[in-house]
C-alpha distance (Angstrom), angle and dihedral (degrees) to the residues before:
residue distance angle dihedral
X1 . . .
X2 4.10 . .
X3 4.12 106.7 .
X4 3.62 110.6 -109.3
X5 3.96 112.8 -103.5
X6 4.26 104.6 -112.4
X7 3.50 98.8 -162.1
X8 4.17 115.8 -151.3
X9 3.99 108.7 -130.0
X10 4.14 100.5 -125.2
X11 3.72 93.8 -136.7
X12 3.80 81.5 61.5
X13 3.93 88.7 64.1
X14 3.42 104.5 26.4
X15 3.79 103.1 89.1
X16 3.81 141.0 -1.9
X17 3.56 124.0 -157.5
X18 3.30 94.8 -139.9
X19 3.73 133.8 -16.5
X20 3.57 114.5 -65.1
X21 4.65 108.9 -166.5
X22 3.44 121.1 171.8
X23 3.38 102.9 -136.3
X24 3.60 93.8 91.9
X25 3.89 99.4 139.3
X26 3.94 118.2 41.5
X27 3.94 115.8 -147.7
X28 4.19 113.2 -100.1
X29 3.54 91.6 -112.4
X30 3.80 104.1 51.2
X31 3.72 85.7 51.5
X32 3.85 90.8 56.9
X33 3.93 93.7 47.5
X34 3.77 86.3 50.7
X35 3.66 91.7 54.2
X36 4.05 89.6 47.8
X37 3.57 85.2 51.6
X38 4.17 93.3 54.8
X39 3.71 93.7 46.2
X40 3.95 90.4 45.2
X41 4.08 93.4 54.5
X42 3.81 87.7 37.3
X43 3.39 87.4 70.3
X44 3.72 106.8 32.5
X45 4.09 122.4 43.1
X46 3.74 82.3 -169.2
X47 3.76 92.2 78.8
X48 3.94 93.7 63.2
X49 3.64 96.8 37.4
X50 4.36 93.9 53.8
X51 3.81 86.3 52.7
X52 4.17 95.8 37.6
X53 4.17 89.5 90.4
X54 3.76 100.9 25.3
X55 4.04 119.6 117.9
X56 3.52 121.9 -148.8
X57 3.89 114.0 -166.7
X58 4.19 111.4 -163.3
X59 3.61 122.0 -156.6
X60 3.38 107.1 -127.1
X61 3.67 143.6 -164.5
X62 4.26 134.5 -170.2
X63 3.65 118.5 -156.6
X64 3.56 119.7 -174.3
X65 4.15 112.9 -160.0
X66 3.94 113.4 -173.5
X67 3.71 136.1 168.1
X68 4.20 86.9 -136.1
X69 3.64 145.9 -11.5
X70 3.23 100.5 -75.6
X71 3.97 125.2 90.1
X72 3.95 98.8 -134.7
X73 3.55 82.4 64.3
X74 4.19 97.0 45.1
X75 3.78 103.7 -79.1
X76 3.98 107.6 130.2
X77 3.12 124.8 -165.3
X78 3.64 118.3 -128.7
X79 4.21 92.6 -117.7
X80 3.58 93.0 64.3
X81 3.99 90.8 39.6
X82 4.30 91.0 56.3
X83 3.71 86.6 43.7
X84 3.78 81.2 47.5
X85 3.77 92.0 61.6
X86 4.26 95.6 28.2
X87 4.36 83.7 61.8
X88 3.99 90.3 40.3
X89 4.33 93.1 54.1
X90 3.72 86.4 42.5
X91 4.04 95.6 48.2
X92 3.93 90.8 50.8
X93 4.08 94.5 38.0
X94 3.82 85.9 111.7
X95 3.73 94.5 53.2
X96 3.79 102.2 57.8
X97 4.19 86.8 -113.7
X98 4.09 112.6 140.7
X99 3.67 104.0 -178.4
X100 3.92 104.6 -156.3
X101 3.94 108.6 -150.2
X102 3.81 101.6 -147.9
X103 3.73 103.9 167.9
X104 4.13 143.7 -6.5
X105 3.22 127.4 -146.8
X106 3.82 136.7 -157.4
X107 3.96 122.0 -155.4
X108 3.95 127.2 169.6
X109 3.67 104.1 -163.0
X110 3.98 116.1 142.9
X111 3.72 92.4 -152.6
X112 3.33 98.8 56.4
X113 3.59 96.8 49.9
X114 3.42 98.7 50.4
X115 3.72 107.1 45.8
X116 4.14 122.1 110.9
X117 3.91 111.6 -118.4
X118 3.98 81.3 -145.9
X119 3.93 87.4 64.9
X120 3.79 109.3 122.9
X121 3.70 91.4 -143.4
X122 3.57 114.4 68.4
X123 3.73 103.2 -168.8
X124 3.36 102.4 116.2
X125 3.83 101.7 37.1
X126 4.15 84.8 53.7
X127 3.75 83.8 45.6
X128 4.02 89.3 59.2
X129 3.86 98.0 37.2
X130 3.88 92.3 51.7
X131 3.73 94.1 42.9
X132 4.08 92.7 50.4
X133 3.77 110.7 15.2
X134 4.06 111.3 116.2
X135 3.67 128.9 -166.0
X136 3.88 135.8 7.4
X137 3.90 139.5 -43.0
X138 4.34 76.3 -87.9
X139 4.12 85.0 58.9
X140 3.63 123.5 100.9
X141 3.87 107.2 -143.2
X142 4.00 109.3 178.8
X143 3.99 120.0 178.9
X144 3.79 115.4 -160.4
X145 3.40 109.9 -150.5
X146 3.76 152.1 148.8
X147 4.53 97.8 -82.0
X148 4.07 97.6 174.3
X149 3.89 116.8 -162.8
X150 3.70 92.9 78.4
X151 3.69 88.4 -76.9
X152 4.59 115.2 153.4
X153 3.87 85.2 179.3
X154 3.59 168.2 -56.6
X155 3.63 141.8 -150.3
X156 3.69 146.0 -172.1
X157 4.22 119.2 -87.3
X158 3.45 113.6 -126.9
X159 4.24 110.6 -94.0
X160 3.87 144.6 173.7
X161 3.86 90.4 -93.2
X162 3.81 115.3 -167.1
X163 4.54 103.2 -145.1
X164 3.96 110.3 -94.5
X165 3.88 91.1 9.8
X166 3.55 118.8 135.2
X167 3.93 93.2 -101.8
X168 3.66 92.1 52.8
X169 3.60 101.1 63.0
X170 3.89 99.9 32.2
X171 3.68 84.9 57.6
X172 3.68 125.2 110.9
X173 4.09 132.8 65.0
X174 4.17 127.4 -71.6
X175 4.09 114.5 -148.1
X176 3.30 136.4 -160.4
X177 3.47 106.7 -107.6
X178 3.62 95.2 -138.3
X179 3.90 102.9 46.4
X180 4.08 87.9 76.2
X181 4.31 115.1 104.8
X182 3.58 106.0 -59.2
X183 3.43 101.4 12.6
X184 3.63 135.3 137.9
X185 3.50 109.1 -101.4
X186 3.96 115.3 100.4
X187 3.77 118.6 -114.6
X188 3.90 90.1 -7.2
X189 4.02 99.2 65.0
X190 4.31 96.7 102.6
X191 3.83 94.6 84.1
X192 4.14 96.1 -103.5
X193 3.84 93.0 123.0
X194 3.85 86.2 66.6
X195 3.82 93.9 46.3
X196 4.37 86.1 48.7
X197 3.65 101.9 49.1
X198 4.32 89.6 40.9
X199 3.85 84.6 62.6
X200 3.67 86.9 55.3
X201 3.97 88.5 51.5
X202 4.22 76.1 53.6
X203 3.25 103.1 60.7
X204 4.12 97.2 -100.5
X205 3.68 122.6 137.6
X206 3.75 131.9 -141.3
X207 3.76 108.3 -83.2
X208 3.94 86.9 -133.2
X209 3.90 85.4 48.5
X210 4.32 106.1 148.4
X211 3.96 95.0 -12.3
X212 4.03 125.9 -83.3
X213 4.06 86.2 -38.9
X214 3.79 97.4 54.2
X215 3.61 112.7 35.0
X216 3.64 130.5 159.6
X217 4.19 92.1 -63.1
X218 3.60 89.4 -116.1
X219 3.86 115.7 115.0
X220 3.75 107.6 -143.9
X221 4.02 94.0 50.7
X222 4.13 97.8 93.7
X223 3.89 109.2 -129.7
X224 3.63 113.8 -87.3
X225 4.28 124.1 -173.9
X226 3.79 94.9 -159.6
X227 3.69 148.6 8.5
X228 3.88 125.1 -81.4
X229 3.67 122.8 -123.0
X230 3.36 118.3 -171.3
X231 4.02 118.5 12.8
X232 4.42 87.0 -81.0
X233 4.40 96.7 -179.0
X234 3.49 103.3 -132.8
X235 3.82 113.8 9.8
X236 3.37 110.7 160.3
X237 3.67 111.6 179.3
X238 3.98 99.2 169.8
X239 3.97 103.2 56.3
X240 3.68 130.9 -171.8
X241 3.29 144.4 55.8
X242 3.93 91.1 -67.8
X243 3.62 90.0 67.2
X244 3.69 111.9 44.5
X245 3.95 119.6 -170.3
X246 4.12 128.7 49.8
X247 4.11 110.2 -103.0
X248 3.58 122.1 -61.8
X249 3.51 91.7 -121.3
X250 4.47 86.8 150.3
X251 4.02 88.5 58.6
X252 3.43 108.9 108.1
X253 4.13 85.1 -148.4
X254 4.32 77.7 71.9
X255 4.01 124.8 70.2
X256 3.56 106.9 -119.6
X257 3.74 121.4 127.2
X258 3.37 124.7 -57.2
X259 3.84 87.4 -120.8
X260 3.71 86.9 57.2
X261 4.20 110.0 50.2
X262 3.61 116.7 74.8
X263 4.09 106.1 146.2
X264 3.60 147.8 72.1
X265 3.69 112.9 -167.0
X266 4.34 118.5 -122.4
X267 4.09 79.3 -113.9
X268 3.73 92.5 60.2
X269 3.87 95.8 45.7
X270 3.65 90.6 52.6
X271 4.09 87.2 44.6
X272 4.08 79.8 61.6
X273 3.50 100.5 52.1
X274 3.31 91.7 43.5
X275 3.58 99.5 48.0
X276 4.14 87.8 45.5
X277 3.36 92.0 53.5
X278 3.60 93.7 62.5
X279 3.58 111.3 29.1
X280 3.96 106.9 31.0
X281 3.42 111.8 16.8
X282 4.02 84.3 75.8
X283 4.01 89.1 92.8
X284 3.43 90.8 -132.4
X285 4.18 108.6 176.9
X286 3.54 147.6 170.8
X287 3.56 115.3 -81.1
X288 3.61 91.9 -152.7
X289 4.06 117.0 24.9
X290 3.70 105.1 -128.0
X291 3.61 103.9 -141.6
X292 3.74 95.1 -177.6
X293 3.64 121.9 -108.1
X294 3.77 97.6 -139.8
X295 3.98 122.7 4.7
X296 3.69 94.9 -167.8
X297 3.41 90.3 -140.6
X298 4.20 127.4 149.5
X299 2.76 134.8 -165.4
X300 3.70 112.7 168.7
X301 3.79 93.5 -63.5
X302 3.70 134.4 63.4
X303 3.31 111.4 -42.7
X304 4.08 87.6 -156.9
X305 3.63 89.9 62.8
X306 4.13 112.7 127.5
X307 4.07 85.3 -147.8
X308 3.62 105.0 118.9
X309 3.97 90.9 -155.5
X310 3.53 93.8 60.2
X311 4.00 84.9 56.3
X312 3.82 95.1 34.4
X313 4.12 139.0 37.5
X314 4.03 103.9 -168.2
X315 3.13 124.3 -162.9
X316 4.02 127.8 -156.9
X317 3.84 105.1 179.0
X318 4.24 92.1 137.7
């Protein structure tokens, strides 16, 4: 039976008060190897300076999942999806990250457009992530898509994955569709919501992350108590002497506007080596590919058809 077409209202997408990421709580155990991290490079400036000149090239994969052809409703074109990855390379340039685009895919499938990343049951995002997800625990798989509930982002913390478990394949990060260059969200439409919720994926930590006490454990972020909206020149919402530094409201880690976040700090590119290192340079893969038995896509034709490029538009520009 053809999937019924959910269709995304526009003023839904169209602008965002201020930047709304899903990775709002970070797992206990993260938060404790972040903290063994700090202590480690408090002691040793050798740790920063071995990672200061290392590249680290990601495989990386786009998947677009739409309820039509159209882009209001999640169809983007492949322009705005190589700008996409052009605006990513040059937003992690400082941290020695190379993301290597291998492949895009394009998947019209009104289920898996509409369905709420807060949902408890997880059926069909697994459904989607096993049918499209390329590559290893070391591959970056993001699917642009309609989210709903205000939501630019979220994506999967970093974890000791066992191959084929349940955390393996729904890893990976889910985009609004319409936060990529030239897209339709206000004051989030230059492609920085992609570059935020990847350093989630990393292992980094909002900068805002638990208030001027918590932070994101990494010791050259200044303490912030809340997130930025806006791009507000000198807010400074942990004062005193015990918290040195205005807000670091150009961090990408923070939720200004895209217009206004243009750094990662040396801290924060050591945090990602570091964090790599231990979680997904393992090469933990699939023993068995799942190619997906039925995608459940349409796109104006059958969705029962066995032709793979009625279910998939690949593109090999690299």
């Amino acid at each position: 039976m053809r999937a019924s077409v959910v269709l995304m209202p526009l003023l839904a997408i169209a602008a965002a008060a201020q930047r709304k990421c899903g990775n709002t709580k970070v797992p206990t155990g993260l938060k404790e190897t972040a903290k063994s991290f700090q202590r480690a490079n408090a002691r040793s400036a050798w740790i920063a300076h071995s990672v200061a000149n290392k590249t680290l090239n990601v495989e990386t994969y786009f998947h677009v999942v739409a309820s039509d052809e159209t882009e209001a409703n999640g169809y983007v074109p492949e322009d705005k999806l190589k700008k996409q990855h052009e605006v990513m390379n040059e937003h992690y340039k400082s941290t020695g990250v190379v993301f290597d685009l291998k492949n895009i895919s394009w998947t019209v499938n009104a289920e898996w457009s509409a369905f709420s990343v807060d949902a408890e049951d997880k059926t069909t995002e697994m459904a989607m992530k096993k049918n499209l997800r390329k590559g290893g625990y070391a591959a970056l798989n993001i699917y642009f898509r309609p989210l709903g509930d205000g939501l630019l982002g979220i994506c999967e913390f970093p974890d000791d994955v066992a191959a084929d478990s349940k955390e393996f394949w729904m890893d990976g990060c889910q985009v609004l569709h319409s936060s990529v260059p030239g897209g339709s969200t206000k004051n989030y439409d230059l492609g920085a919501t992609a570059t935020h919720e990847v350093g989630h994926w990393f292992g980094l930590f909002h900068t805002f992350q638990d208030g001027c006490d918590g932070g994101d454990q990494v010791d050259d972020t200044p303490a912030e108590a809340s997130p930025t909206s806006g791009c507000p020149v000198g807010k400074d919402t942990c004062p005193g002497n015990k918290y040195p530094g205005l807000d670091p409201i150009k961090n990408f880690m923070d939720y200004s506007y895209d217009a206004c976040l243009d750094q990662f700090t040396p801290g924060q590119a050591t945090r990602i080596m570091q964090m790599w290192e231990k979680y997904r340079a393992k090469g933990v893969t699939p023993s068995t590919p799942d190619t997906g038995s039925d995608s459940g896509s349409d796109s104006g034709s059958d969705s029962g058809s066995t032709d793979p490029w009625k279910r998939f538009k690949l593109s090999n520009f690299y």
